[in-house]
N, C-alpha and C positions, 0 to 999 in steps of 0.2 A: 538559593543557588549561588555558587561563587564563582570567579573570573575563572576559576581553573576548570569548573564543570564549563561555562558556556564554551573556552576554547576547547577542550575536550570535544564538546558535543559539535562543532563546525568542523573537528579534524574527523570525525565518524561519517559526517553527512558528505566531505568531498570524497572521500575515500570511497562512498555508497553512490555517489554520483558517476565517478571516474567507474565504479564497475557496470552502471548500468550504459553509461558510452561505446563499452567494451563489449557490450552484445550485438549479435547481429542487429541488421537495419530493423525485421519483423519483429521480433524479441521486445525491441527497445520503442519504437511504437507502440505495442501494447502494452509494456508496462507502465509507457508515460502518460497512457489513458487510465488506466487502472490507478495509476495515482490523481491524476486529478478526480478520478471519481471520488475515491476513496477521502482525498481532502476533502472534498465535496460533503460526503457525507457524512464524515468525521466521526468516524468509530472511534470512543474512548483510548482505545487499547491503540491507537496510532501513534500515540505517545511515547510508549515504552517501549520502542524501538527497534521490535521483533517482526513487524508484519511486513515492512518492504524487503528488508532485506535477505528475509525468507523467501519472499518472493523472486528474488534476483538468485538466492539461491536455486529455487527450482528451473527457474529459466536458464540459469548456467549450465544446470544439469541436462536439462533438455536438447539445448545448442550443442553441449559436449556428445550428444549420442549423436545428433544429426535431425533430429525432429524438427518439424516447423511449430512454430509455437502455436498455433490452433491445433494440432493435433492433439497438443498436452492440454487445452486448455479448453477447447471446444470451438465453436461459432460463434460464441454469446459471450462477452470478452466480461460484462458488465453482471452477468448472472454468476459467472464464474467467481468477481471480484464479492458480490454477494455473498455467497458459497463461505469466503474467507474469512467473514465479520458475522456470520448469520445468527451465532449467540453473545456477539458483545453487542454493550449497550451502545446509540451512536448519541454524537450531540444533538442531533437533528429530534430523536425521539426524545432526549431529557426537554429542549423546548418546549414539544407539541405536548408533554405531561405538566409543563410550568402554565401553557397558556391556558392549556383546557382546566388544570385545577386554581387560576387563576379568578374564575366564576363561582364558584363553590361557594 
C-alpha cells in the first residue's frame, strides 16, 4: 500500500463520515450502532469498502422519502445488520475455526 492509496483511503472515510453527520438525528444513531457492531464483528468484506457506504446510501434514500429509519429497517437494528453480512465470512468465525482446529 503506498502513501497515495493510505491518503486516498482517509479522503473516502471523511467524506463517508461528513455524509453519515448529514443524516437525520434517528438515521445516524442507527447507523453508528450498526457500525460498531459490524466492527465488532468484522465481516471480511468490511474492508473493501462497499458495505457502510451502501448502507448510508440506503439511509439517504430512506430520509429522502420521509421514512423513519426503523420502518426501513425493522425493530431489530442488529438482525437487520446481520441480514447484511449473513454469507461473508467474519473474522470472529475464521478465529473460532483456527482455535478449534488448533486441537486436531
Amino acid at each position: 500500500m503506498s502513501i497515495h492509496d493510505i491518503i486516498e483511503g482517509k479522503k473516502q472515510w471523511r467524506a463517508h463520515v461528513a455524509r453519515v453527520k448529514a443524516l437525520p438525528p434517528d438515521y445516524r444513531i442507527v447507523y453508528q450502532e450498526m457500525q460498531r457492531y459490524l466492527f465488532k464483528v468484522g465481516p471480511v468484506a468490511l474492508t473493501d469498502g462497499t458495505l457502510l457506504p451502501g448502507i448510508v446510501d440506503f439511509f439517504e434514500e430512506g430520509a429522502a422519502s420521509g421514512k423513519g429509519v426503523l420502518e426501513l429497517i425493522g425493530e431489530d437494528v442488529a438482525a437487520f445488520a446481520d441480514g447484511l453480512i449473513k454469507d461473508t465470512p467474519t473474522y470472529a468465525e475464521a478465529y473460532q475455526e483456527a482455535v478449534g482446529g488448533a486441537g486436531d
